[in-house]
C-alpha positions as CSV (number, residue, x, y, z in Angstrom):
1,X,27.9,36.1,-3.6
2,X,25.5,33.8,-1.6
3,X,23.2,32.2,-4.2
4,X,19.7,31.2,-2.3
5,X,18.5,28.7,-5.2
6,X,18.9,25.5,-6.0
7,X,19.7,24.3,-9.6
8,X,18.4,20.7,-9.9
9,X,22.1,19.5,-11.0
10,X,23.1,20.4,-7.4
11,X,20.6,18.4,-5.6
12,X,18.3,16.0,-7.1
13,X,17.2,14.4,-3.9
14,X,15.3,16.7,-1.4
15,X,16.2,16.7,2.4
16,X,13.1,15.6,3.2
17,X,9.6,15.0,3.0
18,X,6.7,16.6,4.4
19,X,3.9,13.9,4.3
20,X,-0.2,13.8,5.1
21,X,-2.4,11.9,4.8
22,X,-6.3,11.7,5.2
23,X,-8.5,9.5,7.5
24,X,-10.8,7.6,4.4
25,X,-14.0,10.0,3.9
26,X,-13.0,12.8,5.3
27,X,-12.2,15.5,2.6
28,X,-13.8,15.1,-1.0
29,X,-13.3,16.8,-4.4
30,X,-15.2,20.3,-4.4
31,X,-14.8,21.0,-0.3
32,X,-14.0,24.6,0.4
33,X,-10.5,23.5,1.7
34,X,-9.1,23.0,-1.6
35,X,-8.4,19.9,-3.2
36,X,-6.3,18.6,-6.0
37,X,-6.9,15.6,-8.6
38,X,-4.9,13.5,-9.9
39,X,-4.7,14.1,-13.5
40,X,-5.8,17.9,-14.0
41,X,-5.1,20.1,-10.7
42,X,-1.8,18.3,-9.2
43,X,0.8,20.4,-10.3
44,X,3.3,22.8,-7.8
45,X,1.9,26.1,-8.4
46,X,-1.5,25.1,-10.2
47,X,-4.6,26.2,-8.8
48,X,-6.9,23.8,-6.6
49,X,-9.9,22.4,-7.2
50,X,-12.5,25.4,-7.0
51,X,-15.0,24.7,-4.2
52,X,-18.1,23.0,-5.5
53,X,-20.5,21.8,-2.8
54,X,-22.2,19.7,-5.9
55,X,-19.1,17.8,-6.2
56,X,-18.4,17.7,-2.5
57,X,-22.1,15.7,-2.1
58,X,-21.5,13.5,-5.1
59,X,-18.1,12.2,-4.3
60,X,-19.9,11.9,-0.4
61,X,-22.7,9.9,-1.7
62,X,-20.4,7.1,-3.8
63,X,-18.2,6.6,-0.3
64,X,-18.4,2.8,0.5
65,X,-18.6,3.4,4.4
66,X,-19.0,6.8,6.8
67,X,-16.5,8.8,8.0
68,X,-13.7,7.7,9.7
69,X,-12.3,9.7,12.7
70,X,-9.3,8.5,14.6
71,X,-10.2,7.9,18.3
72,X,-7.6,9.3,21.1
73,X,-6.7,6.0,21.9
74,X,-6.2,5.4,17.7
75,X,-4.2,8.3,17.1
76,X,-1.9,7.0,20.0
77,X,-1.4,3.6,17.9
78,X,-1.1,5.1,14.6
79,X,1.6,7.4,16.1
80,X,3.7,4.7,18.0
81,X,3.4,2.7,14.6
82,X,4.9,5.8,12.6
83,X,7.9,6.4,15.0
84,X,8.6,2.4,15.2
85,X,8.7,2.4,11.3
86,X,11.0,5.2,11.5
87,X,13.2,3.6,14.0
88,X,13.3,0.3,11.7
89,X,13.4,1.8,8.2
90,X,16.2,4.3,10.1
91,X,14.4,7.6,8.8
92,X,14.8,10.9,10.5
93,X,11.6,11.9,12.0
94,X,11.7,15.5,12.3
95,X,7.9,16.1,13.1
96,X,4.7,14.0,13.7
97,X,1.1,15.2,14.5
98,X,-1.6,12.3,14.2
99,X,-4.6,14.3,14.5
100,X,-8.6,13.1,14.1
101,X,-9.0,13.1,10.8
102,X,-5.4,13.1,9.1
103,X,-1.5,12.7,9.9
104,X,1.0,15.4,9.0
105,X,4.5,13.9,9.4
106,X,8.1,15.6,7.8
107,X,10.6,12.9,7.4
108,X,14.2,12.4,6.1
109,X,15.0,9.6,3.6
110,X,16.6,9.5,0.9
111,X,14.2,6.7,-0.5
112,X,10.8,6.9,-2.7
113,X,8.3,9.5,-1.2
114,X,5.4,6.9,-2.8
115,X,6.4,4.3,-0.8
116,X,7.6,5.5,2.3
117,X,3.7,7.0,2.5
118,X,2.6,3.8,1.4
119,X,4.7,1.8,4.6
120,X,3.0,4.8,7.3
121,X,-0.3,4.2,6.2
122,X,0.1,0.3,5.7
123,X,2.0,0.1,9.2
124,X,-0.9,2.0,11.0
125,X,-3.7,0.2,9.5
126,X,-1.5,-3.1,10.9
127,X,-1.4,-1.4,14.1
128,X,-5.3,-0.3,14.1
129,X,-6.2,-4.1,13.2
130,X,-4.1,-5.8,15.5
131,X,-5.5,-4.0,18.5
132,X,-9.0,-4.6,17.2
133,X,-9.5,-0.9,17.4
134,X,-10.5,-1.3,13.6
135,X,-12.6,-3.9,11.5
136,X,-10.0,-6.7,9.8
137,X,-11.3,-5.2,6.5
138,X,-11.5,-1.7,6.9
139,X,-9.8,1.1,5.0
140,X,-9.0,3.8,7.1
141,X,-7.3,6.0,5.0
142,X,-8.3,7.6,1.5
143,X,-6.5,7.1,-1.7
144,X,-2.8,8.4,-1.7
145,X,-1.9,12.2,0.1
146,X,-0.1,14.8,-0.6
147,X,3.7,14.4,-0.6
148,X,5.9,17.1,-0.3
149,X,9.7,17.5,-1.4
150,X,12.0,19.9,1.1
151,X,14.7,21.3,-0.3
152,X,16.2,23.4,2.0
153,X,16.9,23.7,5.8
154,X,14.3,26.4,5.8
155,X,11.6,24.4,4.1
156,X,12.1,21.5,6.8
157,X,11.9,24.3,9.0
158,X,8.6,25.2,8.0
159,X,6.8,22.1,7.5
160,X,8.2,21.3,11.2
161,X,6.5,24.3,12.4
162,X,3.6,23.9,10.8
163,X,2.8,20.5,12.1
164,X,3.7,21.5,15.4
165,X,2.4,24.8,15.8
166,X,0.1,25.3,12.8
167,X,-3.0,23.0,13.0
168,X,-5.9,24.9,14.4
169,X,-5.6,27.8,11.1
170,X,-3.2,29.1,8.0
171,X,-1.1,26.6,6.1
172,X,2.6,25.6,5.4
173,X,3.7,28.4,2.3
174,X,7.3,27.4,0.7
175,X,8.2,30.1,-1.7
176,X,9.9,29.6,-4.7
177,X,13.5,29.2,-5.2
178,X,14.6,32.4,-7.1
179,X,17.6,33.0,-9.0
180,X,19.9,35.9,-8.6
181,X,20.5,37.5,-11.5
């Protein structure tokens, strides 16, 4: 019999990742989106944030600078710096979409989620200020981003879809392993 779970003594480091990360003011608590916090709604399976346009404008109005939105010719740099960091840190880039306001990427590694999130976003800010395309002080991104774990072939081949094919509606679903009795 062909089991189609995974028990966590089998595999206790996922395939890959599936990474984003948000341009810095683009997507606050309370936003009809859905949003997650750090220490009450962050849990696999937990319900978001509910929307709350009261929250949404109160988390606008303590931002420290406007919006950013990536430019087409800063979505070409932060991309570049993303596959270069793959080629040196010899991760498996399976799929990369830098888009205006945030970067989906899926990635293979068996290192630290954390910190390989932490090198894209520091390597693209690098990349940003070296061309001058940002401030030398400037924050592009917001704090952290969500960091997925693939387990299987057919959750890498999901996330890969969806940051292909999947930006303009719907969302990235991976169901939950189920044992066979």
């Amino acid at each position: 019999m062909k089991r189609d779970y995974i028990e966590f003594q089998e595999r206790s480091a996922a395939l890959a990742f599936f990474i984003t990360f948000r341009c810095y003011g683009t997507w606050f608590h309370g936003d009809e989106r859905g949003s997650v916090d750090r220490r009450f709604s962050n849990c696999y399976g937990e319900t978001k944030i509910e929307p709350n346009k009261r929250l949404e404008i109160a988390e606008s109005r303590q931002a420290k600078a406007p919006p950013f939105i990536l430019a087409p010719n800063m979505r070409t740099l932060v991309e570049k710096a993303i596959r270069d960091l793959c080629i040196v840190r010899e991760y498996s880039l399976y799929a990369l979409n830098v888009r205006t306001n945030h970067v989906h990427l899926v990635v293979g590694n068996s290192g630290k989620v954390e910190r390989m999130m932490d090198s894209f976003k520091a390597f693209s800010t690098k990349a940003l200020k070296t061309s001058s395309a940002i401030p030398p002080d400037f924050k592009p991104w917001s704090r952290h981003g969500s960091t997925r774990y693939l387990w299987t072939e057919k959750h890498i081949e999901a996330a890969v879809d969806y940051v292909v094919n999947g930006q303009d509606g719907g969302s990235v679903e991976f169901e939950r392993e189920k044992k066979l009795s």
